[in-house]
Structures are given as C-alpha cells and as structure tokens.
mmCIF file as Biopython writes it, N, C-alpha, C and O atoms, coordinates in Angstrom:
data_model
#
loop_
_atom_site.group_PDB
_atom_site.id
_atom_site.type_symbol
_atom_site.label_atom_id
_atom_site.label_alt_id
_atom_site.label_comp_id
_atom_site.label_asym_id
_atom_site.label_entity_id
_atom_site.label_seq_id
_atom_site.pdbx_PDB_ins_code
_atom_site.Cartn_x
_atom_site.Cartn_y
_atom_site.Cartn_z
_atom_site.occupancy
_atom_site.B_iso_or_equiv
_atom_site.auth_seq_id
_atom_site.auth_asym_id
_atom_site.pdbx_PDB_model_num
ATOM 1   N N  . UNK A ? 1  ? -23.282 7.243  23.624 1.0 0.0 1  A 1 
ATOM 2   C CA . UNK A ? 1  ? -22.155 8.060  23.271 1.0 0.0 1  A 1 
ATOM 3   C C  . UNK A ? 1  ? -22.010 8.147  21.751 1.0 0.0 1  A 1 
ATOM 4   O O  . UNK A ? 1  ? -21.371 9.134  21.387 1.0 0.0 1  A 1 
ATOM 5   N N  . UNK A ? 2  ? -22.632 7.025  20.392 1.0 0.0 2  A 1 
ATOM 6   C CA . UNK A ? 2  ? -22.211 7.125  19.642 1.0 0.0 2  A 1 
ATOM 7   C C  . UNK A ? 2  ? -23.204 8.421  18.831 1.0 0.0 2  A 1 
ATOM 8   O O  . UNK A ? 2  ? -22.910 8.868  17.723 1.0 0.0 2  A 1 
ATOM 9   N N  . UNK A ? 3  ? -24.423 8.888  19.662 1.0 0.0 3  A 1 
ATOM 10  C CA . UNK A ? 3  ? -24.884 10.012 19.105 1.0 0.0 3  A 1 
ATOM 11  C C  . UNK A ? 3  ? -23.946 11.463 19.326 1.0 0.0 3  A 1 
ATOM 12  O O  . UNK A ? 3  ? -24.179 12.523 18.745 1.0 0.0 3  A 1 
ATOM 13  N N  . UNK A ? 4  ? -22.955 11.250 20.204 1.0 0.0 4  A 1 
ATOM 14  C CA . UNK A ? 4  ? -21.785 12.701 20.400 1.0 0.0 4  A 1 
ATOM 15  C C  . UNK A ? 4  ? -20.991 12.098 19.690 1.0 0.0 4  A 1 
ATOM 16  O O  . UNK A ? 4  ? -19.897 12.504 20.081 1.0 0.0 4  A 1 
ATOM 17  N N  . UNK A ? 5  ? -20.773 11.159 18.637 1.0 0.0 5  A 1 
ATOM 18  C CA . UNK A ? 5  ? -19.094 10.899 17.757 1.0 0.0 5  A 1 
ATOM 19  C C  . UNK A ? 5  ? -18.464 10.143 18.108 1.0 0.0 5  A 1 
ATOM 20  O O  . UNK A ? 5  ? -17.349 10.015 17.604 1.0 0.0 5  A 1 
ATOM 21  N N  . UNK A ? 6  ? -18.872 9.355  19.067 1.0 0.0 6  A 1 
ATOM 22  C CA . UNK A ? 6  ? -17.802 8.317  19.761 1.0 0.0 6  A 1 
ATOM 23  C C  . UNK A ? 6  ? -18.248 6.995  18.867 1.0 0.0 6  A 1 
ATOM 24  O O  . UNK A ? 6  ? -19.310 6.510  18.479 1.0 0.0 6  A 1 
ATOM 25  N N  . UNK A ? 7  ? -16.978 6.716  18.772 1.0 0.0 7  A 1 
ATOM 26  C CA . UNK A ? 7  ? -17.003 5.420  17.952 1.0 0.0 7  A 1 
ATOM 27  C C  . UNK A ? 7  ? -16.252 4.174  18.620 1.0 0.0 7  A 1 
ATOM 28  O O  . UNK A ? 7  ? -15.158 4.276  19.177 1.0 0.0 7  A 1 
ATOM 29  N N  . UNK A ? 8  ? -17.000 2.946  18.490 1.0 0.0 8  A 1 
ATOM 30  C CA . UNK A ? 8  ? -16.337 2.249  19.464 1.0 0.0 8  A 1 
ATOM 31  C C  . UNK A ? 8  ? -15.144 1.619  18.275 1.0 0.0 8  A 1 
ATOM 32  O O  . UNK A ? 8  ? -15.374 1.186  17.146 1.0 0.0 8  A 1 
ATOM 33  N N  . UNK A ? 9  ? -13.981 1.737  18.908 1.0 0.0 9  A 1 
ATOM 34  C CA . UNK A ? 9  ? -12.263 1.390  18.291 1.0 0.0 9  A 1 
ATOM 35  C C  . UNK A ? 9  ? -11.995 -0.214 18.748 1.0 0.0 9  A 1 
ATOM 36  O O  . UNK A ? 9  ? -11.348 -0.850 17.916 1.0 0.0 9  A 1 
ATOM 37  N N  . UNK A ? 10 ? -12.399 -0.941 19.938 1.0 0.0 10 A 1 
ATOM 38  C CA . UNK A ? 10 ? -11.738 -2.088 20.163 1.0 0.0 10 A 1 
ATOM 39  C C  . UNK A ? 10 ? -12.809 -2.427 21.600 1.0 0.0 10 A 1 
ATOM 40  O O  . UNK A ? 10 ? -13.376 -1.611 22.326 1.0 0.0 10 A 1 
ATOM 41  N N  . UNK A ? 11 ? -12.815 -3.851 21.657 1.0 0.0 11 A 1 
ATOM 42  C CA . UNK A ? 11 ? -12.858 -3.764 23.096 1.0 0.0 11 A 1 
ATOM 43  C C  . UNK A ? 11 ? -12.338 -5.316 23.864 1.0 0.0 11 A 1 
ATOM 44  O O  . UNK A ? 11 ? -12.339 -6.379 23.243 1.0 0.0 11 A 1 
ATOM 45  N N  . UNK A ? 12 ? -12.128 -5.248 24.575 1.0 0.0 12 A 1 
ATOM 46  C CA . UNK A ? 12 ? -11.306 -5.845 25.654 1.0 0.0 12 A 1 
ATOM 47  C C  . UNK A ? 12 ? -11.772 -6.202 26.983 1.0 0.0 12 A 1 
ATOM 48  O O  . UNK A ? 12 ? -11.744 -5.502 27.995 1.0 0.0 12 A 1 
ATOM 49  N N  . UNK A ? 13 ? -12.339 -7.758 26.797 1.0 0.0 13 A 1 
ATOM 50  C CA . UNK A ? 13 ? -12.801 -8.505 27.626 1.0 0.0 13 A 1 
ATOM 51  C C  . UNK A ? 13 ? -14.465 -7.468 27.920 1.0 0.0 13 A 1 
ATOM 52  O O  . UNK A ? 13 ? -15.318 -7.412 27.034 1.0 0.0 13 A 1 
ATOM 53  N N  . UNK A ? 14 ? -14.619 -6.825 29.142 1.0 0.0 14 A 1 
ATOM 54  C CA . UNK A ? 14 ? -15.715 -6.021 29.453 1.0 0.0 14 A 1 
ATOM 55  C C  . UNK A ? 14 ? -15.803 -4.344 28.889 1.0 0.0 14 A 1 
ATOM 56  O O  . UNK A ? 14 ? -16.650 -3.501 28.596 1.0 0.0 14 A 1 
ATOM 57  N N  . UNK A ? 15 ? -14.494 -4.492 28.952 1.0 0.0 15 A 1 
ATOM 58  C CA . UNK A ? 15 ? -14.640 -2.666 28.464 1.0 0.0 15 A 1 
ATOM 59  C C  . UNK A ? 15 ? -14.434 -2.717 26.983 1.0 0.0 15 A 1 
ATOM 60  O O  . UNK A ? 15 ? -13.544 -3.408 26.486 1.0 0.0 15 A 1 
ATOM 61  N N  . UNK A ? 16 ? -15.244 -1.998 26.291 1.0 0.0 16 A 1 
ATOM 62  C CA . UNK A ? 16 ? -15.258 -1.041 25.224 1.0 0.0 16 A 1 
ATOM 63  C C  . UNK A ? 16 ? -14.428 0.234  25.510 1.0 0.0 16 A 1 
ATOM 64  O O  . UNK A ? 16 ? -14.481 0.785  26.610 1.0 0.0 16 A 1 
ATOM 65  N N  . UNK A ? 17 ? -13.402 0.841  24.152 1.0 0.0 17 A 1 
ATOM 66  C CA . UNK A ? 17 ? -12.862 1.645  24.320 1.0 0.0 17 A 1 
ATOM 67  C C  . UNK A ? 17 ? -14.019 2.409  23.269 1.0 0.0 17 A 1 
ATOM 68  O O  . UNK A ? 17 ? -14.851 1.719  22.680 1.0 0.0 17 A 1 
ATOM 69  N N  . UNK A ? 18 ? -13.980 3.559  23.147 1.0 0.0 18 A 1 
ATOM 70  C CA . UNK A ? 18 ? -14.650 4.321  22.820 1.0 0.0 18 A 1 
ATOM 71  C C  . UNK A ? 18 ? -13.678 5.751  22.410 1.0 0.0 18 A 1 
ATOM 72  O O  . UNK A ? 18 ? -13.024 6.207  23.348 1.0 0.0 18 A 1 
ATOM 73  N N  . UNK A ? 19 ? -13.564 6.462  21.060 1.0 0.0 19 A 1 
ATOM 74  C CA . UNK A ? 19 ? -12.824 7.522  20.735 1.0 0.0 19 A 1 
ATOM 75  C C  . UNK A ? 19 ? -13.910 8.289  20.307 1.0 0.0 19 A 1 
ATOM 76  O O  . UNK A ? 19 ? -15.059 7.861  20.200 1.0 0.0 19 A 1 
ATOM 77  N N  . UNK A ? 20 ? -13.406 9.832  19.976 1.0 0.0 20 A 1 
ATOM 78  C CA . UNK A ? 20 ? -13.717 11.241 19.593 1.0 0.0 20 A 1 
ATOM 79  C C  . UNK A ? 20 ? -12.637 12.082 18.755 1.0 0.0 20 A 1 
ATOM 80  O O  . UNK A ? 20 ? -11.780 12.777 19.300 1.0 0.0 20 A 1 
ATOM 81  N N  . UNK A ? 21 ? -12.784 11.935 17.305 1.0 0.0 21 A 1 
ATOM 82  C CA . UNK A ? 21 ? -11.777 13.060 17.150 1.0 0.0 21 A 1 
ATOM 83  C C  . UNK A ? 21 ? -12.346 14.080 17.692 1.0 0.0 21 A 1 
ATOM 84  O O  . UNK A ? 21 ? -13.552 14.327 17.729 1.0 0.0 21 A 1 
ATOM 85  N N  . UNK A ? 22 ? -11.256 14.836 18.229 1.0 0.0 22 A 1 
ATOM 86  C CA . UNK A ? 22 ? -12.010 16.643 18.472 1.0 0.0 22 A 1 
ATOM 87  C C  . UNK A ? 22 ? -11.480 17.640 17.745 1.0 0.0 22 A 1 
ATOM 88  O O  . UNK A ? 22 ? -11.247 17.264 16.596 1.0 0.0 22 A 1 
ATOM 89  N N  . UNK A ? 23 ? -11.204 18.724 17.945 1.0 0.0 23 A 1 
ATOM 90  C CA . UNK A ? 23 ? -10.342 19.953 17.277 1.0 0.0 23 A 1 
ATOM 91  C C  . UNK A ? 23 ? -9.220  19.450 16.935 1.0 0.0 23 A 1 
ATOM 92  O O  . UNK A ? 23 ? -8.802  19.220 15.800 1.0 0.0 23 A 1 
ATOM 93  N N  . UNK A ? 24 ? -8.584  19.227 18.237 1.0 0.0 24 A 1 
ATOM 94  C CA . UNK A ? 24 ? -7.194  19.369 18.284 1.0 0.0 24 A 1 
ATOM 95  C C  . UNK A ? 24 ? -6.494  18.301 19.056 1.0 0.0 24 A 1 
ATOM 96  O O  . UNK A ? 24 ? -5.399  18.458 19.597 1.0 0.0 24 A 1 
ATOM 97  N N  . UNK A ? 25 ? -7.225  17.162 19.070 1.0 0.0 25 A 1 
ATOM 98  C CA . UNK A ? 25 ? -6.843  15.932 19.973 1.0 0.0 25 A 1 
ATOM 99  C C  . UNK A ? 25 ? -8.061  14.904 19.709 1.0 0.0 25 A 1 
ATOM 100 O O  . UNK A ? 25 ? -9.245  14.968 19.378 1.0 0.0 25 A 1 
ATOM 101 N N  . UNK A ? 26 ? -7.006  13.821 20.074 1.0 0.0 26 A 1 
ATOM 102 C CA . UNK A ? 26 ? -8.576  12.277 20.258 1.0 0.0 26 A 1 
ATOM 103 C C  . UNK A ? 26 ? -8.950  12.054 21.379 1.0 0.0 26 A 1 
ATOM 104 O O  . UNK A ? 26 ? -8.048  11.980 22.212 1.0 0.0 26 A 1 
ATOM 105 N N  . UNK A ? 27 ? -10.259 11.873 21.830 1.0 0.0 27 A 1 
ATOM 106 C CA . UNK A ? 27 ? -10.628 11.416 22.749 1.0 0.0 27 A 1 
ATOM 107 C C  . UNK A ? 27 ? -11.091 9.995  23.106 1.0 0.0 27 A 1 
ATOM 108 O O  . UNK A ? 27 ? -12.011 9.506  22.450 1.0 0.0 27 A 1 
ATOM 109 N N  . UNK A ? 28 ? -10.506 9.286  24.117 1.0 0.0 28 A 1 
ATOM 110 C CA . UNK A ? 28 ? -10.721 7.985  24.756 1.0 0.0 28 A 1 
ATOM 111 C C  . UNK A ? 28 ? -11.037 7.963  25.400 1.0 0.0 28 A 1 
ATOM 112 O O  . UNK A ? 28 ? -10.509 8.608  26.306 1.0 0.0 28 A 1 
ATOM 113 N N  . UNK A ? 29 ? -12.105 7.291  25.632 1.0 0.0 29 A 1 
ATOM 114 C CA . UNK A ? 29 ? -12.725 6.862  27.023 1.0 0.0 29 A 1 
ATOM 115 C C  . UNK A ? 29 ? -12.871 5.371  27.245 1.0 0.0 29 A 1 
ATOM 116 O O  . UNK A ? 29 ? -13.505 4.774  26.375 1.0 0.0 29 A 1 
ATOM 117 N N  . UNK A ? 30 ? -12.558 4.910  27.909 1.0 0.0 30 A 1 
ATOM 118 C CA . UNK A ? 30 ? -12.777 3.006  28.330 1.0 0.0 30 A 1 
ATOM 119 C C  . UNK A ? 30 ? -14.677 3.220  28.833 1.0 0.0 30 A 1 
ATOM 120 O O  . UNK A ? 30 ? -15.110 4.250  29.349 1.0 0.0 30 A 1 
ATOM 121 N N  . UNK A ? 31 ? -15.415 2.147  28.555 1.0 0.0 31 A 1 
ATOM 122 C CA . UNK A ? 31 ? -17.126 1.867  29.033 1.0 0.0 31 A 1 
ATOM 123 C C  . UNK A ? 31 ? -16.833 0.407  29.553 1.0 0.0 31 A 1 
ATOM 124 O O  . UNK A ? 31 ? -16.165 -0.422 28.936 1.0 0.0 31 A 1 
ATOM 125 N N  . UNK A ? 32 ? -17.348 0.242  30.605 1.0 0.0 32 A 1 
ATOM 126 C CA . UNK A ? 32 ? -17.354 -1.004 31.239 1.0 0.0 32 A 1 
ATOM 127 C C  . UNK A ? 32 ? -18.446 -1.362 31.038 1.0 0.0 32 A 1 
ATOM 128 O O  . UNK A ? 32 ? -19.349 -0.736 31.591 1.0 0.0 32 A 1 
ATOM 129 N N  . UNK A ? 33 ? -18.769 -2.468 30.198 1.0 0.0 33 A 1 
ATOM 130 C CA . UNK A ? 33 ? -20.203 -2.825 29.652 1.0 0.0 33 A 1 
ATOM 131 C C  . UNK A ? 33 ? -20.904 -3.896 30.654 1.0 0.0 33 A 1 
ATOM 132 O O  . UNK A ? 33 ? -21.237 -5.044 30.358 1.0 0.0 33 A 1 
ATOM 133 N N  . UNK A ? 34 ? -21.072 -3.137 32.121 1.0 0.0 34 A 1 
ATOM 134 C CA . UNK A ? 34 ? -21.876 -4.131 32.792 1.0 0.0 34 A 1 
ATOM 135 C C  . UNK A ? 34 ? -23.271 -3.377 33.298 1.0 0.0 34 A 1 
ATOM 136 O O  . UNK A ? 34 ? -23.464 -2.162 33.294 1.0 0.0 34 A 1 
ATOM 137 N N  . UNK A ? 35 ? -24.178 -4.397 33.727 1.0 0.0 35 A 1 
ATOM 138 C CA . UNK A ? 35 ? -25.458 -3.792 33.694 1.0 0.0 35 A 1 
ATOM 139 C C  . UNK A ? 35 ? -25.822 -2.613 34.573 1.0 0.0 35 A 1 
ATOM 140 O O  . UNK A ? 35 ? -26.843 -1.933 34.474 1.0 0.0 35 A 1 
ATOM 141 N N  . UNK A ? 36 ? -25.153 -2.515 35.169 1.0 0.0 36 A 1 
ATOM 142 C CA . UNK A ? 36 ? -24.800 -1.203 36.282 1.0 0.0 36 A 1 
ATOM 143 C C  . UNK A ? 36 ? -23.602 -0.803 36.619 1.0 0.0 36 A 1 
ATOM 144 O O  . UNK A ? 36 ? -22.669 -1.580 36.819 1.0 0.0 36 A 1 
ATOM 145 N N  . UNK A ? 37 ? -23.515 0.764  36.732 1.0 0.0 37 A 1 
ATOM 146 C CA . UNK A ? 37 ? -22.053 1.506  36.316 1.0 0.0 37 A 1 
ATOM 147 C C  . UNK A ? 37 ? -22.281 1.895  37.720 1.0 0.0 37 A 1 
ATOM 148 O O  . UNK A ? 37 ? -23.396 2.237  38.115 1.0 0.0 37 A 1 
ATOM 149 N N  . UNK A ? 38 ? -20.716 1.824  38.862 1.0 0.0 38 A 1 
ATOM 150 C CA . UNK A ? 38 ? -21.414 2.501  39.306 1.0 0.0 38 A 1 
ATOM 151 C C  . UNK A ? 38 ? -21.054 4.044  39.742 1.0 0.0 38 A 1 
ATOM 152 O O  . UNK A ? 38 ? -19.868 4.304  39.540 1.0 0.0 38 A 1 
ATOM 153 N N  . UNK A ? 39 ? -21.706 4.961  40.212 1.0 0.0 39 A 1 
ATOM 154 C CA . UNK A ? 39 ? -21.741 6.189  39.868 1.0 0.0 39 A 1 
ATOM 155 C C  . UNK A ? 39 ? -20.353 7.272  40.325 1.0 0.0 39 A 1 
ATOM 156 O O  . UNK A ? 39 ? -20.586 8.480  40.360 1.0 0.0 39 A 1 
ATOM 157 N N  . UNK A ? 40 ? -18.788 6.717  40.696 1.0 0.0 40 A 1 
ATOM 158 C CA . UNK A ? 40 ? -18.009 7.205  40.799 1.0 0.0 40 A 1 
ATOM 159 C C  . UNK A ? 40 ? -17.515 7.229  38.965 1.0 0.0 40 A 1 
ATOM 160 O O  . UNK A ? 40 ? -17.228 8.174  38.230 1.0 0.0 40 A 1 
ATOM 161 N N  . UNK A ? 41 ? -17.584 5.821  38.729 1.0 0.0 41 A 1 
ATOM 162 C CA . UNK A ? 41 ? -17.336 5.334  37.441 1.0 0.0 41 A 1 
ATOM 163 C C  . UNK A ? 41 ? -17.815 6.086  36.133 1.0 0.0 41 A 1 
ATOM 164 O O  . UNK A ? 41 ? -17.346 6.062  34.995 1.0 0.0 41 A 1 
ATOM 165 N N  . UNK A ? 42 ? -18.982 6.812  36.702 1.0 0.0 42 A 1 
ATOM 166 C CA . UNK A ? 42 ? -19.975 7.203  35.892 1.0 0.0 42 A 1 
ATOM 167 C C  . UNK A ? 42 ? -19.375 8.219  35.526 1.0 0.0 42 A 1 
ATOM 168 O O  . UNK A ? 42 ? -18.845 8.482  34.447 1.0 0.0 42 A 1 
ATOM 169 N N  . UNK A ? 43 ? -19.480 8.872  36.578 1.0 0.0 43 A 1 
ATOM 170 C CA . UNK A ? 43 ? -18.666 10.532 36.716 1.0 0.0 43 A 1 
ATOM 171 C C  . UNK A ? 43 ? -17.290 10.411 35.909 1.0 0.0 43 A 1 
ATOM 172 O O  . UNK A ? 43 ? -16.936 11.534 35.550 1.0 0.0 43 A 1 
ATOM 173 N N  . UNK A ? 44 ? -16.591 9.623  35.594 1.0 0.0 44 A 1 
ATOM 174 C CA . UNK A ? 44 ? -15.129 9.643  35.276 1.0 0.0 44 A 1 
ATOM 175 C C  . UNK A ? 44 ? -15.320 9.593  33.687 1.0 0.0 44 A 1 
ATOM 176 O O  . UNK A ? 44 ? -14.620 10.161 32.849 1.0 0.0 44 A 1 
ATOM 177 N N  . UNK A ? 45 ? -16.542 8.702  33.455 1.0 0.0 45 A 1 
ATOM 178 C CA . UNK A ? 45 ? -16.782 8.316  31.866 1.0 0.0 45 A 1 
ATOM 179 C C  . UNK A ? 45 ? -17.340 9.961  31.674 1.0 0.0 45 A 1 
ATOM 180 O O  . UNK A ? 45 ? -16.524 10.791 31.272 1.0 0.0 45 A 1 
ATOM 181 N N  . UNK A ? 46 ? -18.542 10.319 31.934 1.0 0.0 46 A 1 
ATOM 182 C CA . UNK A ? 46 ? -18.654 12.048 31.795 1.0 0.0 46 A 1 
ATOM 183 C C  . UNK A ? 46 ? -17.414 12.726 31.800 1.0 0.0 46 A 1 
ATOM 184 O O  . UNK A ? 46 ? -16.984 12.928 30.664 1.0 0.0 46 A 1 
ATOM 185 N N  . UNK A ? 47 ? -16.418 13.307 33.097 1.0 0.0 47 A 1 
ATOM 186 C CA . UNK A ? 47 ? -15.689 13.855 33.134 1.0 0.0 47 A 1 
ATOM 187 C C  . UNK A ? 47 ? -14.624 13.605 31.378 1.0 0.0 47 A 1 
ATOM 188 O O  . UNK A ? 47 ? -14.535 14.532 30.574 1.0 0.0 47 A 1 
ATOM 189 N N  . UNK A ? 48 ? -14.158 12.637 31.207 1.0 0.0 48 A 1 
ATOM 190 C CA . UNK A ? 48 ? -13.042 12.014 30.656 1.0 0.0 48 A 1 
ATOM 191 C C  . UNK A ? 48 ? -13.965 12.598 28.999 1.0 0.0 48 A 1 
ATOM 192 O O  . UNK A ? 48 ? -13.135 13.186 28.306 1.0 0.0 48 A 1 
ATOM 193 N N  . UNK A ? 49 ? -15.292 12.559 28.341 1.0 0.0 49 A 1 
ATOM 194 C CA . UNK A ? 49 ? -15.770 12.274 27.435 1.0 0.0 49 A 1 
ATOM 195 C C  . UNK A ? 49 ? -16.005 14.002 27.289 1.0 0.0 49 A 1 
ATOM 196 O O  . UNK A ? 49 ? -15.806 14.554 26.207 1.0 0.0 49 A 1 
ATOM 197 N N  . UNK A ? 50 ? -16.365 14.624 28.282 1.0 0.0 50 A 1 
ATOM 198 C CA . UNK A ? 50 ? -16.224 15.701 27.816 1.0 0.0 50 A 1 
ATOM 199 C C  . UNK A ? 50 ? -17.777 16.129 27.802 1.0 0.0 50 A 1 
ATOM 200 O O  . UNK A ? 50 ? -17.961 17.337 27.656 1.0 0.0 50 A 1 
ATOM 201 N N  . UNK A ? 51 ? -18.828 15.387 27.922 1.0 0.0 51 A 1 
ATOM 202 C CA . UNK A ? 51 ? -20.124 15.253 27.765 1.0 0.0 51 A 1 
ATOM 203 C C  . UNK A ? 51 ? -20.569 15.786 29.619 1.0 0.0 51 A 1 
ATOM 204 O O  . UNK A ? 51 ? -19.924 16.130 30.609 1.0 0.0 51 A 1 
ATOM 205 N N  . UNK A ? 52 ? -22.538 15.510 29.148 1.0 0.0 52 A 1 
ATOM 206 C CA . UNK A ? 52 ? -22.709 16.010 29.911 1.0 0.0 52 A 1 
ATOM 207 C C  . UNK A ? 52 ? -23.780 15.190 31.063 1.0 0.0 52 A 1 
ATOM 208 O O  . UNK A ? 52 ? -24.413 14.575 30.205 1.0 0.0 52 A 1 
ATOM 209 N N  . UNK A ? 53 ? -24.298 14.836 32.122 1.0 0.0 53 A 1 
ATOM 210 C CA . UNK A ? 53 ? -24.836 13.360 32.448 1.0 0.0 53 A 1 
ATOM 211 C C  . UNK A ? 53 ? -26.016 13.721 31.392 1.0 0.0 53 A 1 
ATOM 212 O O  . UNK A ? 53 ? -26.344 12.739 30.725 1.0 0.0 53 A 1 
ATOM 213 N N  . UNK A ? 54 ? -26.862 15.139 31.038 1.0 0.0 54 A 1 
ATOM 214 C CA . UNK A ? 54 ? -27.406 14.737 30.265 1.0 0.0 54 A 1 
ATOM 215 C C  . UNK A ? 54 ? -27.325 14.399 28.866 1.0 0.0 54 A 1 
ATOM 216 O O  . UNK A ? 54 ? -28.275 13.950 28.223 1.0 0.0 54 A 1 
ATOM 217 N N  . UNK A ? 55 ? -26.464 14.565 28.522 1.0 0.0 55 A 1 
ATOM 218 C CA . UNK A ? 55 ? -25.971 13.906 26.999 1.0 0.0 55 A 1 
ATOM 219 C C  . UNK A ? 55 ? -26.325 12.679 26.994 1.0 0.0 55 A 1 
ATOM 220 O O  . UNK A ? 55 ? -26.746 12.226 25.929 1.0 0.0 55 A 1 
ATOM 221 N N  . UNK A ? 56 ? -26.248 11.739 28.269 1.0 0.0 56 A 1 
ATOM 222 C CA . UNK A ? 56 ? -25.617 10.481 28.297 1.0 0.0 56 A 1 
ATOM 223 C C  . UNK A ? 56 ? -27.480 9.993  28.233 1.0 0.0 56 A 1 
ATOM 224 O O  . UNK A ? 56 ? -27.694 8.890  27.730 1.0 0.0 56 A 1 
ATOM 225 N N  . UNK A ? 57 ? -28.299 10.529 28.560 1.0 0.0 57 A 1 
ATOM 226 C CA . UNK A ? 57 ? -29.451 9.721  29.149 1.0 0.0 57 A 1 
ATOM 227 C C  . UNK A ? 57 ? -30.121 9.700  27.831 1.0 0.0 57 A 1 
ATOM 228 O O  . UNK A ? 57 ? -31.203 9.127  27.697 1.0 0.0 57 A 1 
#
C-alpha cells in the first residue's frame, strides 16, 4: 500500500493503521499484520483503500 500513498500513522497490537490524504478527505484503513488475510478481510481492506486487488499484488 505504501507504493499508492499510504503511510503507516500508528499501530496497535496486530493492526497497522494505514492513511491516504486524497482530494478532499483522509483515508484509513486498519491491516491486520498476520500471515494470512483472510479473503472477506481482504475485500474490505480493497474496498475501504479505494485500490484495486491488483494494486495490492
């Protein structure tokens, strides 16, 4: 994510929070830094980030 602008802001116990300034708003997303995401989770970090699954790979 930090090649789309996301910068990691804090993190907390397993999750990394992760921001985006954008236009006209910040974007947050929480990353659960375990060795496998699994793929409802996945979808929410895409959805929420604004990205795309291939951005992510």
């Amino acid at each position: 994510m930090s090649k789309h602008g996301f910068i990691k802001v804090r993190q907390k116990g397993i999750h990394v929070i992760m921001q985006k300034l954008a236009e006209d708003s910040t974007i947050t997303v929480p990353v659960p830094m375990h060795k496998e995401i699994k793929i409802g989770t996945l979808h929410s970090i895409i959805k929420q980030s604004e990205l795309t699954k291939w951005d992510l790979e």
